[in-house]
C-alpha positions as CSV (number, residue, x, y, z in Angstrom):
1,X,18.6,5.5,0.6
2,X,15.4,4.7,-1.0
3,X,14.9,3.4,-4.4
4,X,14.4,4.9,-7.7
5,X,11.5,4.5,-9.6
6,X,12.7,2.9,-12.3
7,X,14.2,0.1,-9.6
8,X,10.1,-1.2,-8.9
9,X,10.3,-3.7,-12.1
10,X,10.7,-7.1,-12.6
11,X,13.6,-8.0,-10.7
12,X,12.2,-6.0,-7.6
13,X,9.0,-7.9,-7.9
14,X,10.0,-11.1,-9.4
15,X,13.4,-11.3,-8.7
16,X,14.2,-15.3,-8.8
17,X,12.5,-14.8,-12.3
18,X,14.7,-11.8,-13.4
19,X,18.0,-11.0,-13.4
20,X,18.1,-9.7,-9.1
21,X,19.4,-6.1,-9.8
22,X,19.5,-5.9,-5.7
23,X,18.3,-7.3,-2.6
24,X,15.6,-4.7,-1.4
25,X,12.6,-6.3,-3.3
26,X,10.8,-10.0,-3.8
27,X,11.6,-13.6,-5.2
28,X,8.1,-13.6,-6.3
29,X,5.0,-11.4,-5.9
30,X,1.9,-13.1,-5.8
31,X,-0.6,-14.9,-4.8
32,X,0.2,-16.4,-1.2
33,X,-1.6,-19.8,-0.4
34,X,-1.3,-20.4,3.0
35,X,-4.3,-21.2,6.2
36,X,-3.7,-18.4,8.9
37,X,-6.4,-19.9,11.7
38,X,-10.1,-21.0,11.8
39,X,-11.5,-17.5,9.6
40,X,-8.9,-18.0,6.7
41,X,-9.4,-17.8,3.5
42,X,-6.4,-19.8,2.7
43,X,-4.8,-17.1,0.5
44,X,-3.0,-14.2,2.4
45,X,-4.2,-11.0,0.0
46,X,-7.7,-12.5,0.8
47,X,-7.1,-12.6,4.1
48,X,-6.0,-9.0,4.2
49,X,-8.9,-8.0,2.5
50,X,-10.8,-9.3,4.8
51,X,-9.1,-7.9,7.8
52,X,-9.1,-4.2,6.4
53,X,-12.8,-4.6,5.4
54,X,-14.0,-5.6,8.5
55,X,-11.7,-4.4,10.8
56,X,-12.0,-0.6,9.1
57,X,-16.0,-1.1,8.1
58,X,-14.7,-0.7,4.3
59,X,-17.7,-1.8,2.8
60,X,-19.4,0.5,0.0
61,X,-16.8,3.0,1.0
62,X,-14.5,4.4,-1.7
63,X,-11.1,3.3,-0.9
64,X,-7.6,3.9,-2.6
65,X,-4.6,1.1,-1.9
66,X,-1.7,3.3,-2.1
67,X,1.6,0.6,-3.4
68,X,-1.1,-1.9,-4.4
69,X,1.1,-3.6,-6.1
70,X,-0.1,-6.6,-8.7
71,X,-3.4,-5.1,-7.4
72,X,-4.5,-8.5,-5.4
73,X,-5.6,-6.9,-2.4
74,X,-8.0,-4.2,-4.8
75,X,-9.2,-7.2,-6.4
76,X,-10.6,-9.0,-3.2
77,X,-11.6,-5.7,-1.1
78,X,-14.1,-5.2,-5.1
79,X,-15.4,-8.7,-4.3
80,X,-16.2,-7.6,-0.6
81,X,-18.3,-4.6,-2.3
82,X,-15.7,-2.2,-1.1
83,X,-15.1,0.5,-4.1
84,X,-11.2,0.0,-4.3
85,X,-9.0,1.2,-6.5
86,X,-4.7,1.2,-6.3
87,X,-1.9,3.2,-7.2
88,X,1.7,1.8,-7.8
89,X,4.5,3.6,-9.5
90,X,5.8,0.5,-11.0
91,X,4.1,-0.3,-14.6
92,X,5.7,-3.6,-14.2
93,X,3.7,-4.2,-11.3
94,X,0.4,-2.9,-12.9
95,X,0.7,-4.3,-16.2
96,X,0.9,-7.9,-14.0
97,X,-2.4,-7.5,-12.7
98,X,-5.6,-9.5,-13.6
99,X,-7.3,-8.0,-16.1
100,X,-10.5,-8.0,-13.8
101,X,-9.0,-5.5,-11.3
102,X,-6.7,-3.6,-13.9
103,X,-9.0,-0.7,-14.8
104,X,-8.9,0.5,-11.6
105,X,-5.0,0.6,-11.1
106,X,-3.5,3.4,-11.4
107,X,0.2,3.8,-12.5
108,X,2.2,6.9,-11.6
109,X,4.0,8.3,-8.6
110,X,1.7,9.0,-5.6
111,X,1.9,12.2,-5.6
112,X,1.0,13.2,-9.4
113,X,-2.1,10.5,-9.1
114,X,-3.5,11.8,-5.8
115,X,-3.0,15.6,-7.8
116,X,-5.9,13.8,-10.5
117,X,-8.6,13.7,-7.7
118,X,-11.2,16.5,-6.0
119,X,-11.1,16.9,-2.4
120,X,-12.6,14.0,-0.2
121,X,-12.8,11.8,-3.1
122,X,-11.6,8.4,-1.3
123,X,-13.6,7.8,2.2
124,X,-10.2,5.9,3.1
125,X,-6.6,6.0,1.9
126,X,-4.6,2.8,2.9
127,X,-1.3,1.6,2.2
128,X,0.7,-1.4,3.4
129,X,4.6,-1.5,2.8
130,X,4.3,2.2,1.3
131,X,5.7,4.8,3.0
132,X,8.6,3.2,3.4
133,X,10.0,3.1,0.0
134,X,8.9,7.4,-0.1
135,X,11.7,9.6,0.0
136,X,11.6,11.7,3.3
137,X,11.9,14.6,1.2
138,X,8.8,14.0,-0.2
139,X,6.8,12.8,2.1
140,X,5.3,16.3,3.6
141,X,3.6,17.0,0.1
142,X,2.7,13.9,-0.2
143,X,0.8,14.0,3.3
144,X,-0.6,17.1,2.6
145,X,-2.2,15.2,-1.1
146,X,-3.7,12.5,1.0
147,X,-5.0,14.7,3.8
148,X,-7.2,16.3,0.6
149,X,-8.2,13.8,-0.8
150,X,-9.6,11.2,1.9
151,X,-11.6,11.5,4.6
152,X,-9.3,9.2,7.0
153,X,-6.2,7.2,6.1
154,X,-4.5,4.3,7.4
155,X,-1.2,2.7,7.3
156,X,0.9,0.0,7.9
157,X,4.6,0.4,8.1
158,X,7.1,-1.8,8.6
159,X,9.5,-0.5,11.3
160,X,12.2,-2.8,11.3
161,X,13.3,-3.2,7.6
162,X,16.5,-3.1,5.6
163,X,17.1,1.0,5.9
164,X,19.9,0.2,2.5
165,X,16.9,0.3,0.5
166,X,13.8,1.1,3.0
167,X,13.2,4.2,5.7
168,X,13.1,2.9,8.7
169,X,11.9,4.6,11.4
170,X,10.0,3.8,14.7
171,X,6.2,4.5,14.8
172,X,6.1,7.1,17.5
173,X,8.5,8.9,14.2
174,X,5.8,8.5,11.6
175,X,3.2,9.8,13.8
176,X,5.1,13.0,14.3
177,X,4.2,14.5,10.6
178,X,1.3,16.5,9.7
179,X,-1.2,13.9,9.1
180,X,-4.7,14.7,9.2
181,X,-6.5,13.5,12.8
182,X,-7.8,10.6,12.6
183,X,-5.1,9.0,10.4
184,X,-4.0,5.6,12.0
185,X,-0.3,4.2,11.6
186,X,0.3,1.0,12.5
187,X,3.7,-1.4,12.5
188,X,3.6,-4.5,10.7
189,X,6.0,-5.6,13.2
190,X,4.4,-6.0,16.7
191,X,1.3,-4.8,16.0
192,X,1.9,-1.2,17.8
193,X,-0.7,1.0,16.5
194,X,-1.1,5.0,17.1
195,X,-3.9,7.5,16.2
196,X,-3.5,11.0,15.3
């Protein structure tokens, strides 16, 4: 089972604020203050930023965050001179962002935003915690939307997370759909990583 649309609102993102309508989603989304070793920024979106701009040489590259979110890691990859921009389906979620980083959320299903865009438009199309929460019904048109409109893609997937609300499948499983070559997909969870 995956979630609805409509179930990404407050109570999935700020659920010890909210009435919890069910367990798939957050206590609190937000800013994460915590040191994580000697090159920390002290702040874990910051430190992601970090990580994907150095680790995938992000800078000046256009890049689109795929479940972005609040929009916190767009915000810091901008102030790294990356040219980042997010979809998220929930307007709950977007209408909680800064107003810095909010003109360049988008709000909408996957899908019908990446539809918007020309060919090639994003150099990179990442996404952390996403394709989890995408029907596996939809996920081949989906794929074949990114594979159009960015040069390479990466993701991170969890692969051991509640499959009530989540898909959860192994990596070696996610690697097997038509994903352009190049694409990398990588588990949260142990750190296994795989190329197509």
């Amino acid at each position: 089972m995956v979630l609805s649309p409509g179930e990404y609102n407050a109570s999935y993102f700020d659920g010890a604020s909210q009435r919890l309508a069910h367990n798939a989603g957050y206590a609190s989304y937000e800013r994460r203050y915590r040191f994580d070793g000697l090159n920390s920024t002290g702040e874990l979106w910051q430190d992601v930023a970090r990580d994907w701009a150095a680790r995938f040489n992000l800078s000046g590259k256009r890049v689109l965050e795929l479940g972005c979110a609040k929009g916190f890691v767009v915000e810091d990859l901008r102030t790294l001179g990356v040219g980042a921009y997010g979809c998220d389906i929930s307007s709950y979620a977007i209408s909680c962002a800064t107003e810095a980083v909010r003109p360049y959320l988008l709000q909408g299903d996957a899908r019908e935003v990446l539809q918007r865009f020309p060919a090639d438009e994003f150099d990179r199309i990442i996404s952390r915690g996403f394709l989890e929460c995408v029907d596996p019904s939809a996920l081949p048109a989906l794929i074949v939307e990114m594979n159009r409109v960015a040069h390479r893609q990466i993701h991170f997937i969890h692969t051991e997370i509640n499959p009530e609300f989540y898909v959860q499948q192994s990596v070696d499983v996610w690697a097997n759909y038509a994903w352009e070559q190049g694409t990398v997909i990588i588990a949260i969870e142990g750190a296994v990583e795989r190329v197509i």
